[in-house]
C-alpha positions as CSV (number, residue, x, y, z in Angstrom):
1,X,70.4,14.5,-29.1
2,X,71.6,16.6,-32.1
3,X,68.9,19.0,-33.5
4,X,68.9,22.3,-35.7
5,X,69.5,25.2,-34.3
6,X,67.6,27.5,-36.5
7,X,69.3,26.7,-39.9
8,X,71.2,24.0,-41.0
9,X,73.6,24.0,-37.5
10,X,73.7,21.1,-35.1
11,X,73.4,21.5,-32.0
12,X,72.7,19.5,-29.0
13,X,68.9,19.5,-27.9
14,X,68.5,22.5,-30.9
15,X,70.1,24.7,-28.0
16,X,74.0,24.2,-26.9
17,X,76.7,24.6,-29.5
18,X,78.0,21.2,-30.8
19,X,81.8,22.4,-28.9
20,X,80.5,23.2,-25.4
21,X,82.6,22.2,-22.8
22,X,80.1,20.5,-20.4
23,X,78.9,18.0,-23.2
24,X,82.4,17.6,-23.7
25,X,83.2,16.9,-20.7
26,X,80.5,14.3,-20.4
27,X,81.6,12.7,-23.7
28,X,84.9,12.2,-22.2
29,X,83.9,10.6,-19.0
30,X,82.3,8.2,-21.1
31,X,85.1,7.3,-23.3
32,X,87.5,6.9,-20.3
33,X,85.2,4.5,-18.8
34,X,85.1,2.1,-21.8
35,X,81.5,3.7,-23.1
36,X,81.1,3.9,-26.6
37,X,79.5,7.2,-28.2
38,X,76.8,7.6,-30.3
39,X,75.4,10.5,-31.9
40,X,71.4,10.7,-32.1
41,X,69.8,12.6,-34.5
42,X,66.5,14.0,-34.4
43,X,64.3,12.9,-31.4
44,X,60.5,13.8,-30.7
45,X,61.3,17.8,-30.2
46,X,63.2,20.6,-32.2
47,X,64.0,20.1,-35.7
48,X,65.8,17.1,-37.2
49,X,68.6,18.3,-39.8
50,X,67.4,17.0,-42.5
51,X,64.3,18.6,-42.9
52,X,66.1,22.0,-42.5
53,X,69.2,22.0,-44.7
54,X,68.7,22.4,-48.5
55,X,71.1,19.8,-50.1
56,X,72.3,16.5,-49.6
57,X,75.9,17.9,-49.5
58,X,75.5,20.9,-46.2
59,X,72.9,17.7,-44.6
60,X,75.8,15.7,-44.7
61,X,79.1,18.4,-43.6
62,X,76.5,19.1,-40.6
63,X,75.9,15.4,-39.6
64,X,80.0,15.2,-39.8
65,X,80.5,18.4,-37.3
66,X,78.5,16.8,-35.3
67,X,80.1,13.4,-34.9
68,X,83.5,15.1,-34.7
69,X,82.8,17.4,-31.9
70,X,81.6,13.7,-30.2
71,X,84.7,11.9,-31.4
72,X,82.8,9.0,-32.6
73,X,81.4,7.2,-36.1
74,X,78.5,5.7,-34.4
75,X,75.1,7.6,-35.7
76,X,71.9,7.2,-34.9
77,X,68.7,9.1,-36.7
78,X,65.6,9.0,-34.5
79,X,63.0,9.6,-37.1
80,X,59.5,10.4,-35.8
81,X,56.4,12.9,-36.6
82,X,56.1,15.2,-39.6
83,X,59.8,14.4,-40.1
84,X,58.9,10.8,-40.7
85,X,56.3,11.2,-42.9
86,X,58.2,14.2,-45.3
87,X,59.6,12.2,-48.2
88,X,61.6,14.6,-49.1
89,X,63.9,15.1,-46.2
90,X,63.7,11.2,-46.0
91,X,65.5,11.2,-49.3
92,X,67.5,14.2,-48.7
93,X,68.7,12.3,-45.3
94,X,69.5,8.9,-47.4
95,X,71.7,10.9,-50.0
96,X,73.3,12.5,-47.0
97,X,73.8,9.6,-45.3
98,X,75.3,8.1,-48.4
99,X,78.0,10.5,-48.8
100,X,79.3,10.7,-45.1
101,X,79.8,6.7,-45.4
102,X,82.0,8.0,-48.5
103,X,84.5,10.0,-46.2
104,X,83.7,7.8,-43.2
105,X,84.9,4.1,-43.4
106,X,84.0,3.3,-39.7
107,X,80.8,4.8,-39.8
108,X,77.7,3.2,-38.4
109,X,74.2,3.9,-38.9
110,X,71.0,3.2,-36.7
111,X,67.3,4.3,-37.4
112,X,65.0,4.9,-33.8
113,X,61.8,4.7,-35.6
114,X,58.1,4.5,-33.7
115,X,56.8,1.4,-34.0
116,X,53.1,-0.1,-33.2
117,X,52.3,-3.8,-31.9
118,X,51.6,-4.7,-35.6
119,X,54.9,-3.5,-37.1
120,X,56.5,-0.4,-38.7
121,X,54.1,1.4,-40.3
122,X,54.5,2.7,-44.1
123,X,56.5,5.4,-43.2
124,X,58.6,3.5,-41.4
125,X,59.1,0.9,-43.8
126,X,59.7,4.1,-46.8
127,X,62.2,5.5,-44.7
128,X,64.2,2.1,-44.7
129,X,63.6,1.8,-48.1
130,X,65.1,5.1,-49.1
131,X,68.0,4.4,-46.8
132,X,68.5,1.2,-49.0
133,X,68.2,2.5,-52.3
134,X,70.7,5.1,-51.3
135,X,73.0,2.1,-50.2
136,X,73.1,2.9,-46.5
137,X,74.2,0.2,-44.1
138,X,71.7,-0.1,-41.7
139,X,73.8,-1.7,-38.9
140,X,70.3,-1.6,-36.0
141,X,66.7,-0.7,-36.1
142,X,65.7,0.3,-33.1
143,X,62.2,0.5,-31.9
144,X,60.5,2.8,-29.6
145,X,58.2,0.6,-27.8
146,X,55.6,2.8,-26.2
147,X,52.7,5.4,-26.9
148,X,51.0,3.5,-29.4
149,X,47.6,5.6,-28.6
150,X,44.2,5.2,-26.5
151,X,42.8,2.2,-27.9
152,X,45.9,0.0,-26.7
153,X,44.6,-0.3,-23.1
154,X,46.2,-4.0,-22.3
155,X,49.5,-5.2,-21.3
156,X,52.5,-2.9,-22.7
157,X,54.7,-5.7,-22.6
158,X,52.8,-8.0,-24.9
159,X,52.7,-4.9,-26.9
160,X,56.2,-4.6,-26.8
161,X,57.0,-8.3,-28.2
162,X,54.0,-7.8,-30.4
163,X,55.9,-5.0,-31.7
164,X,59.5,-6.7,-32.0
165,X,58.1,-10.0,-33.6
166,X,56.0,-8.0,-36.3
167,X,59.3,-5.7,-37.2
168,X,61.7,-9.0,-36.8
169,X,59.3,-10.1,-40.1
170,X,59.2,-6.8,-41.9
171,X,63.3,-6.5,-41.4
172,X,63.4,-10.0,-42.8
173,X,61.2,-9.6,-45.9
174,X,63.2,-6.3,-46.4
175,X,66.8,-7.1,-46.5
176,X,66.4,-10.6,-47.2
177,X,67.4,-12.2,-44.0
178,X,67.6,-15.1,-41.8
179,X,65.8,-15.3,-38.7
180,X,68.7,-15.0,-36.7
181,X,70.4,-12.2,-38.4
182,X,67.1,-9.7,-38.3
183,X,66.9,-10.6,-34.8
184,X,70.5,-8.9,-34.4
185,X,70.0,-6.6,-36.2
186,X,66.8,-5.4,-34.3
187,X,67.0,-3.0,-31.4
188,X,64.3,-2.6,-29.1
189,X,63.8,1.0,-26.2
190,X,61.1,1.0,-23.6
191,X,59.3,3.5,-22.3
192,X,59.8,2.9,-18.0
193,X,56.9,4.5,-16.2
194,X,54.2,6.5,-17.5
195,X,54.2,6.8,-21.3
196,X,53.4,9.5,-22.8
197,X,49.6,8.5,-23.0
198,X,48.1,8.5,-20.2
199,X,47.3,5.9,-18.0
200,X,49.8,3.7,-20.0
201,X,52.5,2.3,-17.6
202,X,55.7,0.1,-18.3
203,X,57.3,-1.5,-15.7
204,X,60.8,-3.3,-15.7
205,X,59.5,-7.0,-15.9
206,X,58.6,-5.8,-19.5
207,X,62.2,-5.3,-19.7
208,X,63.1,-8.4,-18.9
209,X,60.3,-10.0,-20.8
210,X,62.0,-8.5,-23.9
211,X,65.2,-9.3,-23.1
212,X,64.5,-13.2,-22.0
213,X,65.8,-14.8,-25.1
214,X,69.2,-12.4,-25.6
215,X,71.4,-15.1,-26.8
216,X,69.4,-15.2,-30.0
217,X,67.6,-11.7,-30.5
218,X,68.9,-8.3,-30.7
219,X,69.5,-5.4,-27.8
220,X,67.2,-4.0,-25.4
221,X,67.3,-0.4,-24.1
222,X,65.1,1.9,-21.8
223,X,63.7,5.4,-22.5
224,X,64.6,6.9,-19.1
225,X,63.6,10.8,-18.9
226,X,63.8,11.1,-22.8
227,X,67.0,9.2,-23.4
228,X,67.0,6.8,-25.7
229,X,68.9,3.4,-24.1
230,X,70.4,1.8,-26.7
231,X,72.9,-0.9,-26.9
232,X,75.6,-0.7,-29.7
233,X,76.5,-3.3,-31.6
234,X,78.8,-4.3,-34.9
235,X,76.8,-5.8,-37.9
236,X,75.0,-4.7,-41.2
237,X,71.3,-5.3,-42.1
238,X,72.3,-4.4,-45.6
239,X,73.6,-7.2,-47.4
């Protein structure tokens, strides 16, 4: 997970310089074994680039360090808190986002956004907009199904395809799709164990649950000790 460390330098977890040798190490492991590597931006702690460097231009040289010391084009932005809602980083990310694509012909972009049992909410749904209007390929939107707060007391894995059916509509309505292609388009990461609110537990027959019809939806991931599970795949929501 790529944050800022201090000013507009990405690091990984806000703390380890983007070159050190143990997250290289790891990187390579991965690559050898037929892994492919993506980048996450952002994440629930630390400070997301975007709402710390002052143009478009330095956003976008520091999302690019970043992806080079990881050898990869594959980036995801996990969006979430005061970052969400601050429309001006949102922009600022877009624009950023925009020009990387520019220099980057392989690159791919996801969005991890929070997510409730009714949908995206308008934040959400801004963010992807901005994105869009900046003419970003969106190649996944990935869900984080979990925490959605005291009052949901009931089953987490109803609230979990709750959550994926209501964002499979707003994806649709969005980019103008089929039913099929927002399904693949949609990504969806669990929370295994105790979420963050307490008493709220996820066990792996949610999992399963959300993955049961695979051949026709999108990807299904676990949040295991803060790391976000995702599946890649090839494909743009953008038309």
């Amino acid at each position: 997970m790529i944050s800022a460390d201090g000013d507009c330098v990405p690091s990984w977890d806000g703390i380890h310089d983007i070159g050190a040798e143990a997250v290289a190490s790891r990187i390579a492991g991965l690559t050898e074994s037929g892994a492919d590597v993506r980048v996450s931006f952002g994440g629930a702690s630390g400070e997301e680039l975007g709402a710390v460097c002052d143009s478009a231009e330095e956003l976008a040289d520091a999302y690019g360090a970043a992806l080079d010391a990881a050898g990869t084009d594959l980036a995801d932005f996990d969006i979430e808190g005061d970052e969400l809602t601050d429309s001006a980083s949102v922009d600022r990310r877009s624009e950023a986002i925009a020009l990387l694509r520019e220099e980057r012909a392989g690159l791919e972009v996801s969005f991890t956004l929070p997510v409730m049992p009714s949908g995206l909410d308008e934040h959400g749904l801004a963010l992807l907009e901005s994105a869009d209007g900046h003419g970003v390929e969106v190649a996944t939107v990935n869900i984080m199904t979990m925490n959605y707060g005291e009052s949901y007391d009931g089953d987490m894995g109803e609230y979990a395809l709750a959550s994926a059916r209501a964002t499979h509509g707003q994806l649709r309505e969005l980019y103008g799709l089929s039913a099929a292609e927002a399904w693949q388009g949609l990504a969806i990461t669990s929370m295994l164990g105790v979420n963050d609110v307490k008493g709220r537990r996820s066990h792996w027959p949610t999992r399963r649950r959300c993955g049961g019809s695979r051949r026709r939806r999108g990807r299904v991931g676990v949040d295991v000790v803060g790391v976000p599970g995702q599946a890649v795949r090839r494909g743009r929501l953008r038309g």
